[in-house]
C-alpha positions in Angstrom: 93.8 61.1 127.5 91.1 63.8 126.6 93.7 66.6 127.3 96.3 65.0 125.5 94.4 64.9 122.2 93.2 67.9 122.5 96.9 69.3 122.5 97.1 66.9 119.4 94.4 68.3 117.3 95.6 72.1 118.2 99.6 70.8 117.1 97.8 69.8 114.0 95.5 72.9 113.5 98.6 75.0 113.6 100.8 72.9 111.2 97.7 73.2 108.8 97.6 76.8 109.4 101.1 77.7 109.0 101.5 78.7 105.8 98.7 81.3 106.1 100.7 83.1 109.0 103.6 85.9 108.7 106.7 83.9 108.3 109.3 85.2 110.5 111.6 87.2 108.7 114.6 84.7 108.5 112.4 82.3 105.9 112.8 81.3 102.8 110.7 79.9 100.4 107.2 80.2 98.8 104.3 81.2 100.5 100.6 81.7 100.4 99.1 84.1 103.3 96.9 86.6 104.1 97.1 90.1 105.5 95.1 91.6 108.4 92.2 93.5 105.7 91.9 90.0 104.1 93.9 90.2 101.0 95.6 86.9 100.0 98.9 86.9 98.8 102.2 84.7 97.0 105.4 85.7 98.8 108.5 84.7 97.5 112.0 84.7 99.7 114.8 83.4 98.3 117.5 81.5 99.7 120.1 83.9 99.7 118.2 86.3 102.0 119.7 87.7 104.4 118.1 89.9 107.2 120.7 92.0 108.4 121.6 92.8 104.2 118.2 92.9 103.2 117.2 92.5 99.7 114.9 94.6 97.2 110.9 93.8 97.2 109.4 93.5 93.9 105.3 94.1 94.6 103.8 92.9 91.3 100.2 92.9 90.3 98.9 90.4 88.0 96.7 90.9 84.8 93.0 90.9 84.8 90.9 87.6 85.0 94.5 86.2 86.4 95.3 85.5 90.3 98.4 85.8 92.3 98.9 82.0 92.3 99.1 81.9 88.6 101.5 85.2 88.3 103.5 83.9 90.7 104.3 80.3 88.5 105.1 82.9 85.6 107.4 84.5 87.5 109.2 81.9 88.5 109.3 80.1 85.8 111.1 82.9 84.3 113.8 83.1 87.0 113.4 87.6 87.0 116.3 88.8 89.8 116.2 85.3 91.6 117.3 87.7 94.7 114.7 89.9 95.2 111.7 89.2 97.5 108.3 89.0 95.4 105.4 89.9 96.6 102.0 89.0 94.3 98.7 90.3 96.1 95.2 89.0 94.7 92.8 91.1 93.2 88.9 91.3 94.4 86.8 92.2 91.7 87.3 89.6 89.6 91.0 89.4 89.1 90.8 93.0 87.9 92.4 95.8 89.7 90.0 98.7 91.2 90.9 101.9 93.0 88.7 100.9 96.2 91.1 98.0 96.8 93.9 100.3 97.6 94.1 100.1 101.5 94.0 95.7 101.0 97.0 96.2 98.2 98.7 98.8 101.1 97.8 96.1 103.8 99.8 93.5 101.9 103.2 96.1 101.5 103.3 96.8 105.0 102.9 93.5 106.4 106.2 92.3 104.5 107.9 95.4 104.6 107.6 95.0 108.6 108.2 91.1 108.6 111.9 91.0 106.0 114.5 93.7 105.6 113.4 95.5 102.5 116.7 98.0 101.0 113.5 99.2 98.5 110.8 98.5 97.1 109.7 98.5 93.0 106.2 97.8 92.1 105.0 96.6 88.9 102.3 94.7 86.9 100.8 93.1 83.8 97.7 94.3 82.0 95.6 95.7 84.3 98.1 95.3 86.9 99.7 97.8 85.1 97.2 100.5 84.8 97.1 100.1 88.7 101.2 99.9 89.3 100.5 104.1 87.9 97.1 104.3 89.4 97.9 103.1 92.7 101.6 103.4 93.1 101.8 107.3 91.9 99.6 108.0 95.2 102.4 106.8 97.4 105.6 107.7 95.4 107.5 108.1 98.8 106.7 103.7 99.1 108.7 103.0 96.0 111.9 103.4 94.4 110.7 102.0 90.7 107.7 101.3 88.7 107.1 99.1 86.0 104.7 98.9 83.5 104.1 95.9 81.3 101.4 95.6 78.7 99.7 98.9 80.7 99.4 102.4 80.5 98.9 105.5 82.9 95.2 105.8 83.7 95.3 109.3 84.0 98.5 111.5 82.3 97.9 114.5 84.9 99.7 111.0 87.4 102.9 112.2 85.9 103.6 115.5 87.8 106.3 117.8 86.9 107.2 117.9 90.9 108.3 114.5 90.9 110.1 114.4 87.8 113.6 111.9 87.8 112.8 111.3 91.9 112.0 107.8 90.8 112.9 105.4 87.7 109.7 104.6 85.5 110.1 101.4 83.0 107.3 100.9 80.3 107.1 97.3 77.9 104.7 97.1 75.2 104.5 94.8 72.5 103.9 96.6 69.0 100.8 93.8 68.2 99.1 94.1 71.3 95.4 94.0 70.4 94.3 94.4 73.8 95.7 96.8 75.2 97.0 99.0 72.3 100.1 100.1 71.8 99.4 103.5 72.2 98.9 103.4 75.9 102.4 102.7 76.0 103.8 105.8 73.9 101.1 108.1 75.6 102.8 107.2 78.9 105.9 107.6 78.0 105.1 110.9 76.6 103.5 112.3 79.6 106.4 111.4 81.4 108.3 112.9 79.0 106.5 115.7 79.4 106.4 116.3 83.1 110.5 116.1 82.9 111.5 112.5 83.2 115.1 112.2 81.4 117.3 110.1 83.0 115.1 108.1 84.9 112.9 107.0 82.1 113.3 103.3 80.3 110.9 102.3 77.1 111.3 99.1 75.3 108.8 98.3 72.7 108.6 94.8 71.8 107.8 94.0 67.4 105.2 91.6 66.8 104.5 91.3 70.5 100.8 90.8 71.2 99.4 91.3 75.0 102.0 88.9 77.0 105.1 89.3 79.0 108.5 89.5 76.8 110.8 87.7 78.9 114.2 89.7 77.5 112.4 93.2 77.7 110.9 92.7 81.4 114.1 91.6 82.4 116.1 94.3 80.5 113.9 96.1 82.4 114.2 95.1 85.6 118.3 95.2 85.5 117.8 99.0 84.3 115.6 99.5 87.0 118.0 97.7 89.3 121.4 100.0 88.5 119.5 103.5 88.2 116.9 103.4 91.6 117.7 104.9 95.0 118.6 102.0 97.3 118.7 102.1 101.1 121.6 100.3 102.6 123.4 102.2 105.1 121.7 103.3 108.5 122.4 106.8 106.8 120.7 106.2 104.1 117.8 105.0 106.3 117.9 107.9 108.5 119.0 110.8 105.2 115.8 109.2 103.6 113.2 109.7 107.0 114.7 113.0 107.8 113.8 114.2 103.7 110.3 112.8 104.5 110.0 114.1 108.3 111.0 117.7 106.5 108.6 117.1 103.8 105.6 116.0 105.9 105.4 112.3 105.4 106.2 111.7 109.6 104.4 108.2 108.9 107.0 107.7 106.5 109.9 109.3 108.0 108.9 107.3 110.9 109.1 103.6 109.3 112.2 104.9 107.6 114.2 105.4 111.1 112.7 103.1 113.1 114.6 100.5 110.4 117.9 101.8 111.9 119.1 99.4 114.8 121.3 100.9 117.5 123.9 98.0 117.2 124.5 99.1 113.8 124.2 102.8 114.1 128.0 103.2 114.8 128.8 106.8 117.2 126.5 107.5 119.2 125.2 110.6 119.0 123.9 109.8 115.4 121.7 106.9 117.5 120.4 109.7 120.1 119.4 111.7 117.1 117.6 109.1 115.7 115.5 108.5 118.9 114.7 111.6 119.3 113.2 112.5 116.1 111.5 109.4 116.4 110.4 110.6 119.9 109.2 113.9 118.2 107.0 111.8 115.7 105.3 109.6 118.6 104.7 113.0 121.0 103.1 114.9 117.3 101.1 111.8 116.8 99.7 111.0 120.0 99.1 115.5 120.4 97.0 115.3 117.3 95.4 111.8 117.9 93.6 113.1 121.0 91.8 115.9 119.4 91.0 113.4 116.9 90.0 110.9 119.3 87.7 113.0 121.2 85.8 114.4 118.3 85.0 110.3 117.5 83.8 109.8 120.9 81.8 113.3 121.1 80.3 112.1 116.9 77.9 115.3 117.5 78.4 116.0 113.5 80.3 114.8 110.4 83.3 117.2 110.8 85.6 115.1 112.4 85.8 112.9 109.4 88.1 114.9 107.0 90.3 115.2 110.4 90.3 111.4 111.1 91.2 111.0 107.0 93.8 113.5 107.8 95.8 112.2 110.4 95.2 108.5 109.3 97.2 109.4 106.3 99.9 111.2 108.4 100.4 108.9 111.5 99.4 105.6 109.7 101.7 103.2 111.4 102.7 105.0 114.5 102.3 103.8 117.6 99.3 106.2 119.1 97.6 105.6 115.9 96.3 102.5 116.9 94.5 103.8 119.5 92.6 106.5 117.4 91.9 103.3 114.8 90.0 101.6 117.7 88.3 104.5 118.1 87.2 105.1 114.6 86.3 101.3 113.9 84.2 101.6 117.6 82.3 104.6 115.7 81.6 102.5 112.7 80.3 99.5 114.1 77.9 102.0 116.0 76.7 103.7 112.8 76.3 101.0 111.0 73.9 99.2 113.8 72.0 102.7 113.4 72.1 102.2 109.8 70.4 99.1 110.0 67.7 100.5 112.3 66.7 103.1 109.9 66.6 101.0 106.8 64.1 98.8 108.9 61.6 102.0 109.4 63.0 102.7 105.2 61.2 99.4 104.4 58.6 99.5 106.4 57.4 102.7 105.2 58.1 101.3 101.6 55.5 98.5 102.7 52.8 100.7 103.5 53.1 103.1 100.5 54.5 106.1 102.9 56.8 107.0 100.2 57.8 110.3 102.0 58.5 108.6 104.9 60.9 105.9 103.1 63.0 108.7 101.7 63.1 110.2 104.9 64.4 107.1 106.8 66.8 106.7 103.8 68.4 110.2 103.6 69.0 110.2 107.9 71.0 106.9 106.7 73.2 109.4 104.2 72.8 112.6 106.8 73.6 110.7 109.9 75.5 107.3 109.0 78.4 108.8 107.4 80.8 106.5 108.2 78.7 103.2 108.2 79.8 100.9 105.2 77.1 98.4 105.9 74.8 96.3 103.9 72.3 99.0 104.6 73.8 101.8 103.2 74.0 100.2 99.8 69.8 99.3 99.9 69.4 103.1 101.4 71.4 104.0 97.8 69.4 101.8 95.7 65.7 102.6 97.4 66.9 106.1 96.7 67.7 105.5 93.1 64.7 103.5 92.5 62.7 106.8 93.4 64.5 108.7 90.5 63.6 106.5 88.1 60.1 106.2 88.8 58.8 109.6 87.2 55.8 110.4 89.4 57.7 110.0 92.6 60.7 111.8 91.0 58.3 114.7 90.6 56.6 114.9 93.7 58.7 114.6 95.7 62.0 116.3 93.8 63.2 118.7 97.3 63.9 115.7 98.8 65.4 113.2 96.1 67.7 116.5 94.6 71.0 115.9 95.1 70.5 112.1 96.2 72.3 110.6 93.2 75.8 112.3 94.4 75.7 109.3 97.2 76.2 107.1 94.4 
């Protein structure tokens, strides 16, 4: 009887826990879950899906003080390219986009791009949302087809680079009234890209007596232009022209995800398959050649250097398969350095205790020289002990050698 509710409660655990696990890729509907870094997130799947046509992702990114649950009711409500999958990620800090949120947001886009049968991918926001559809998005321009700007504006204009002009369609909506967010934003952006040699991939629609909301006929004008002049993978030679143009341009990660969409059944002749396997061969061989160097420079840890390399090849070889392995590695380093952290922001504190003010800098600046990877609580007291020093002008000036140079931690 024991064992047989104890099947009972786990059936029931799992029904309960459904909607916050990756749907298999032949569902449809609205759902609320959460990616492997923790970021929640509204995915929408309509019924018309079909995994063997796949369908266009739309990755939008709510305004500020606003959460994914509420952007996605707007969304629907307004019925925007009821055939396209929407993804709506949840911002951290508040509801309010920041650049240290990037790897959750990247999180999110692979987990469905892995889990549905996504032709390409557009990303686009609100607001805030906005400034980080540039912010963010610009830093992976080989993710997305599109970009879409509503209410926004480019952070920085140096985003737009002449090197990239017309490779991908930019859309901008602004309403003339917009008090918070002024209109401005909206014409500088489209001047920079202007600038850096958009022309035919380059849509503007400024909306008259608009304040700072969503224009339902200008977002969607937007969206249909964006629709008719994007790249679009269909084809497995799309698929494979597209990984071979980023194998060649040294995005294997890329490249990699690109091919490994192509599926021998519907590869057609097949030599073209062969070819495909082996360049995805080549990737695994290149990934797993660098990894170990990588790897062994974690394991050794006898100085920092290894860090720009691990940052290096992460970027490269995120999401092949020897990758993982060097991950473990790197995560097994940081849990170390962070229990070391902890042990020397003990001695940091109780040196503090006893007045040994020399000695509490000490402790704290082994944390910066030695800890390098740790992203612990300790870290951020080691940074604030540190700043505390600064500020206090006697200690400032007694003991400047050490404190110079502290407050580029921050």
């Amino acid at each position: 009887m024991k064992t047989a509710w104890t099947v009972l409660a786990l059936a029931l655990a799992l029904l309960i826990a459904a909607p916050l696990l990756a749907q298999p890729d032949h569902e449809t509907g609205d759902f609320v879950l959460t990616a492997p870094k923790g970021a929640t997130y509204t995915l929408i799947v309509p019924k018309s899906y079909d995994r063997k046509k796949g369908a266009t992702l739309l990755f939008w990114l709510h305004g500020a003080g606003d959460n994914h649950a509420n952007a996605a009711r707007g969304l629907k409500s307004r019925n925007f390219k009821p055939d396209w999958i929407v993804a709506i990620p949840d911002a951290r800090a508040n509801g309010s986009w920041q650049m240290d949120e990037e790897a959750r947001v990247m999180d999110v886009l692979d987990q469905v791009q892995q889990a549905y049968t996504v032709r390409r991918t557009f990303i686009g926001g609100f607001s805030r949302g906005g400034f980080f559809t540039f912010g963010f998005g610009l830093s992976h321009t080989d993710r997305f087809a599109g970009y879409l700007c509503v209410g926004g504006g480019l952070p920085n204009p140096a985003l737009a680079r002449k090197e990239d002009a017309d490779k991908f369609a930019v859309a901008i909506v602004h309403g003339e009234a917009d008090g918070t967010v002024p209109f401005d934003n909206a014409t500088r952006t489209r001047d920079a890209f202007r600038k850096a040699g958009w022309k035919k991939k380059l849509f503007f629609r400024s909306v008259p007596g608009l304040g700072h909301r969503i224009d339902q006929a200008a977002v969607q004008a937007a969206l249909d232009w964006l629709d008719e002049n994007a790249e679009v993978l269909q084809t497995p030679k799309d698929y494979y022209e597209y990984g071979m143009k980023l194998f060649n341009g040294g995005k294997p990660a890329r490249a990699y995800w690109a091919l490994s969409e192509i599926k021998e059944e519907e590869s057609g002749r097949e030599k073209f398959w062969k070819t495909v396997v082996s360049t995805l061969k080549k990737i695994e061989k290149a990934a797993e050649k660098d990894g170990k160097k990588v790897k062994r420079a974690i394991d050794a840890d006898r100085n920092s250097r290894w860090l720009p390399d691990w940052r290096v090849y992460f970027q490269k070889f995120e999401g092949v398969p020897f990758c993982a392995e060097v991950k473990a590695a790197f995560d097994k380093r940081v849990t170390t350095q962070n229990e070391a952290a902890d042990e020397l922001w003990g001695r940091a504190e109780a040196a503090r205790d006893i007045d040994d003010v020399k000695g509490a800098i000490k402790a704290c600046l082994a944390i910066r020289e030695d800890c390098y990877v740790a992203d612990g609580e300790s870290v951020g007291r080691a940074k604030a002990m540190l700043a505390a020093y600064r500020k206090d002008k006697a200690v400032a000036k007694k003991h400047r050698r050490l404190l110079k140079g502290t407050e580029e931690w921050e």
